[in-house]
C-alpha positions as CSV (number, residue, x, y, z in Angstrom):
1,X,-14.3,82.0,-7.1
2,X,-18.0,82.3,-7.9
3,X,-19.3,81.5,-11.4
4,X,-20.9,84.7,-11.5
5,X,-17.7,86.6,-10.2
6,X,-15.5,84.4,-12.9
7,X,-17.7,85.3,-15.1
8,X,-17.2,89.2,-14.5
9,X,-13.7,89.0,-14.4
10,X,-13.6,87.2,-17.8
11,X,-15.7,90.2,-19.0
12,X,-13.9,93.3,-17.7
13,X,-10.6,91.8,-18.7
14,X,-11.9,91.7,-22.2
15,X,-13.0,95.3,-21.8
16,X,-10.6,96.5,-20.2
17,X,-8.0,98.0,-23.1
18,X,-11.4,99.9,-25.1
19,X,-12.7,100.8,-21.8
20,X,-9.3,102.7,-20.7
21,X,-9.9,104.7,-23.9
22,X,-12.9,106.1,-23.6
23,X,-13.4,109.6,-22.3
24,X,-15.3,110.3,-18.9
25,X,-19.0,110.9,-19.9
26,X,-20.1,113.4,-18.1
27,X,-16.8,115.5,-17.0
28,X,-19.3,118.2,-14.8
29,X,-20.2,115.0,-12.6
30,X,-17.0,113.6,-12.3
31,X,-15.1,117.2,-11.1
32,X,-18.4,117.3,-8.9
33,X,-17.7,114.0,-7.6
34,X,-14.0,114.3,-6.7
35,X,-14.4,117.6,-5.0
36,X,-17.2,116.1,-2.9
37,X,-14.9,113.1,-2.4
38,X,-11.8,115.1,-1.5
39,X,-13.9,117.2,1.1
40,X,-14.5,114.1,2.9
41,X,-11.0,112.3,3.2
42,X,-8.9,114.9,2.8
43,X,-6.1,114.2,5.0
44,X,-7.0,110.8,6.1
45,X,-4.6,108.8,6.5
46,X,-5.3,104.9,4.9
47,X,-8.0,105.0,2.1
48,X,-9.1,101.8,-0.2
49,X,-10.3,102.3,-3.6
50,X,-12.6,98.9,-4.8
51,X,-13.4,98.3,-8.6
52,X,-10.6,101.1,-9.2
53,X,-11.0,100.1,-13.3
54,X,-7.7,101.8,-14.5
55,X,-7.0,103.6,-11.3
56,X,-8.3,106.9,-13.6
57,X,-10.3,107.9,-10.0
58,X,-7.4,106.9,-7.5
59,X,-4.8,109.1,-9.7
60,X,-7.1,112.2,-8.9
61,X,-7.5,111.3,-4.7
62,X,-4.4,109.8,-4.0
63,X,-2.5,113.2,-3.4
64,X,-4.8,114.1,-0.5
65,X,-4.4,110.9,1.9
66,X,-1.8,109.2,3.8
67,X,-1.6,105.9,2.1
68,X,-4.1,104.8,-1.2
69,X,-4.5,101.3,-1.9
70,X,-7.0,100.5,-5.5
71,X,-8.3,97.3,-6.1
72,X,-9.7,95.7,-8.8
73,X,-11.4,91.9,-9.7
74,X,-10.1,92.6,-13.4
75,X,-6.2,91.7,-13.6
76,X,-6.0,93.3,-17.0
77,X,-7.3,96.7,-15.9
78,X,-4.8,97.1,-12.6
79,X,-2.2,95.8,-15.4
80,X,-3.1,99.2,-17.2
81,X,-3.4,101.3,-14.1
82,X,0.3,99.8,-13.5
83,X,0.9,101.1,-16.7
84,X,-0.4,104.7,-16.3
85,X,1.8,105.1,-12.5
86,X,4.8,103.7,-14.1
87,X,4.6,106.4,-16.9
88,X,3.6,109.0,-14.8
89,X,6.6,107.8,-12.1
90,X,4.0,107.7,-9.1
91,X,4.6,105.2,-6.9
92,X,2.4,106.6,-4.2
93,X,-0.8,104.3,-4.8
94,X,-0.8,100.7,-4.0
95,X,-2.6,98.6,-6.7
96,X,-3.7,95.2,-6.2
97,X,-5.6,92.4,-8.3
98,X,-8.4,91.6,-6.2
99,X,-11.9,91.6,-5.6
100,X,-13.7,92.9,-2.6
101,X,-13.9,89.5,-1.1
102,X,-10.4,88.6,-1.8
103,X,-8.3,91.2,-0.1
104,X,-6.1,90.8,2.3
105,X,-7.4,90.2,6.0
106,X,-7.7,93.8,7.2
107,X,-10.2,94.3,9.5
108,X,-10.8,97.9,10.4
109,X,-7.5,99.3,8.9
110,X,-9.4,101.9,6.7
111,X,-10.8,105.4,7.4
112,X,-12.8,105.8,4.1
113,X,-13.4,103.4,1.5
114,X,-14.6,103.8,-2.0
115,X,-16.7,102.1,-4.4
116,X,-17.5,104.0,-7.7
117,X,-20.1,102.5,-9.9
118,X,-19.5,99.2,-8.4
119,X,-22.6,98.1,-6.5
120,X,-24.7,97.4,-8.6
121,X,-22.2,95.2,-10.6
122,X,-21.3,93.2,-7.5
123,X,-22.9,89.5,-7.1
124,X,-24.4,90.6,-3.8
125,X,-24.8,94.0,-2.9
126,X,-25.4,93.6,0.4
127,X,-22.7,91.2,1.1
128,X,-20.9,93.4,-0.6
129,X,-21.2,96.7,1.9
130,X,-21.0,93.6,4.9
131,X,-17.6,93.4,3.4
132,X,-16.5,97.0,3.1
133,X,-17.9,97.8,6.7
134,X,-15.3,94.8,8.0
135,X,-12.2,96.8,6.1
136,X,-13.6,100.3,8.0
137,X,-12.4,101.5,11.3
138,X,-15.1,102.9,13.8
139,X,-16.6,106.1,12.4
140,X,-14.9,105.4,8.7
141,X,-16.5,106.6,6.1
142,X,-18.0,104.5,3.0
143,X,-18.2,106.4,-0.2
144,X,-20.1,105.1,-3.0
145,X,-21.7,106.3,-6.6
146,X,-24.2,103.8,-8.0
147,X,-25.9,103.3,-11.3
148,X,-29.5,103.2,-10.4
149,X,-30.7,101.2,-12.9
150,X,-34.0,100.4,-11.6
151,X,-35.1,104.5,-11.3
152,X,-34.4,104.4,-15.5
153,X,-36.6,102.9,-18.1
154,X,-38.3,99.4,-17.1
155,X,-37.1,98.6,-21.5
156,X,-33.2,98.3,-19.7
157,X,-34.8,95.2,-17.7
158,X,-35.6,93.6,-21.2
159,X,-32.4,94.8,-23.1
160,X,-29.5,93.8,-20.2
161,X,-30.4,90.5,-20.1
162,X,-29.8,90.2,-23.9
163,X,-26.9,91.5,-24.2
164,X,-25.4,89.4,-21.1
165,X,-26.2,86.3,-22.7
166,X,-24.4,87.8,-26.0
167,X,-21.4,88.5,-23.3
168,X,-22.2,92.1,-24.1
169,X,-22.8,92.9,-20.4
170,X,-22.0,91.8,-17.0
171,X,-24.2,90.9,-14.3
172,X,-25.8,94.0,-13.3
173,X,-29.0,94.7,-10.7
174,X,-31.7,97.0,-11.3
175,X,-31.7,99.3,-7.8
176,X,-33.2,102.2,-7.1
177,X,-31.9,105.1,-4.9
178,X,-33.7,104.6,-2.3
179,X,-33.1,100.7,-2.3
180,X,-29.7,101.5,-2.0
181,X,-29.3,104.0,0.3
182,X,-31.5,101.0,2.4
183,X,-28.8,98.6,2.2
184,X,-26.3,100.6,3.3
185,X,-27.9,102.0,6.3
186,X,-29.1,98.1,7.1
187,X,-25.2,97.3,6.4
188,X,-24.6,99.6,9.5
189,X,-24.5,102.9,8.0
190,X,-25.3,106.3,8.8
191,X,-26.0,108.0,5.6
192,X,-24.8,111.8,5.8
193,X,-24.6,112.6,2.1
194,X,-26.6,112.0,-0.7
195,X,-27.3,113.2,-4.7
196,X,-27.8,112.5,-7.6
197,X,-24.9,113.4,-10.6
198,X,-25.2,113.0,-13.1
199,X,-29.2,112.8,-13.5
200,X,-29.1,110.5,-16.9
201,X,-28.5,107.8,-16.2
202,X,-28.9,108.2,-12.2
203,X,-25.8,108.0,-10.2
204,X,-26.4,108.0,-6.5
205,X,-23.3,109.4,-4.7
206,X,-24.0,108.2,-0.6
207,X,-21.8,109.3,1.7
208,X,-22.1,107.1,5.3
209,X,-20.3,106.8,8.5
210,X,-19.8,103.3,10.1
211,X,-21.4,103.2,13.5
């Protein structure tokens, strides 16, 4: 494992019990989000979740798809979505404690994966979509929502880097939309969704197709 990936782990699992408690901040977004979401893999059959946090998202898809696998690089915050499907008696989700890079070898097993605010926290985000386009079958679709950073206020590129060397942030890069929605399509994408929810801060929500 990386330094910089150690390094993230060590930080969410620090996080991870406050960040389970705190509410969804923007709850019109979200609902946006997850209808959006279930219009596109609803009814598909084998559907990964990466950087599922506290499996919060996967709880409100998993009903719609065959099979539901979350994954996280934090082991204490797929401890606490444990947690949450053990009290809720809902066995239907598979959770596991791994990052993107170390899941099991399944090449082309999925027809959707998702990646909620999770790109632009990964060491390499474009070795990151690489990655996911490996786990997708021909024609699966990648779903993401980014934080675009770099569309916000140039003072965040002079505050992050503060507070990560307090250990009051993780690694995080500054992209804009369109930056993104570049390295997915040069990741082997055909973008077929796009926008923007919430607005502050930006959140791109792409929608591609593996070619």
């Amino acid at each position: 494992m990386s330094s910089v990936k150690e390094t993230s782990r060590r930080f969410w699992n620090k996080a991870a019990r406050k960040y389970a408690k705190r509410p969804v901040g923007d709850e019109a977004a979200y609902a946006h989000t997850l209808e959006r979401v279930r219009a596109h893999i609803d009814g598909f059959e084998r559907v990964l979740e990466v950087g599922c946090g506290t499996g919060t998202t996967a709880f409100r898809l998993a009903d719609c798809v065959g099979a539901y696998t979350a994954s996280d690089l934090s082991e204490e915050m797929i401890d606490i979505a444990l947690e949450k499907a053990a009290a809720a008696d809902d066995t239907k989700i598979r959770f596991l404690k791994a990052g993107l890079s170390d899941l099991p070898d399944e090449a082309a097993a999925y027809d959707a994966v998702l990646a909620f605010s999770l790109l632009h926290l990964t060491e390499d985000p474009r070795a990151a979509v690489a990655q996911i386009a490996e786990r997708l079958r021909p024609g699966g679709l990648f779903i993401s929502k980014t934080v675009c950073l770099g569309d916000m206020n140039p003072v965040f590129r002079l505050i992050i880097p503060v507070m990560r060397f307090f250990r009051m942030a993780p690694l995080v890069h500054f992209l804009k939309a369109q930056e993104l929605e570049a390295i997915i399509a040069e990741g082997g994408f055909e973008i077929i969704e796009t926008g923007t929810f919430p607005k502050k801060p930006p959140a791109r929500f792409v929608v591609a197709r593996k070619a």
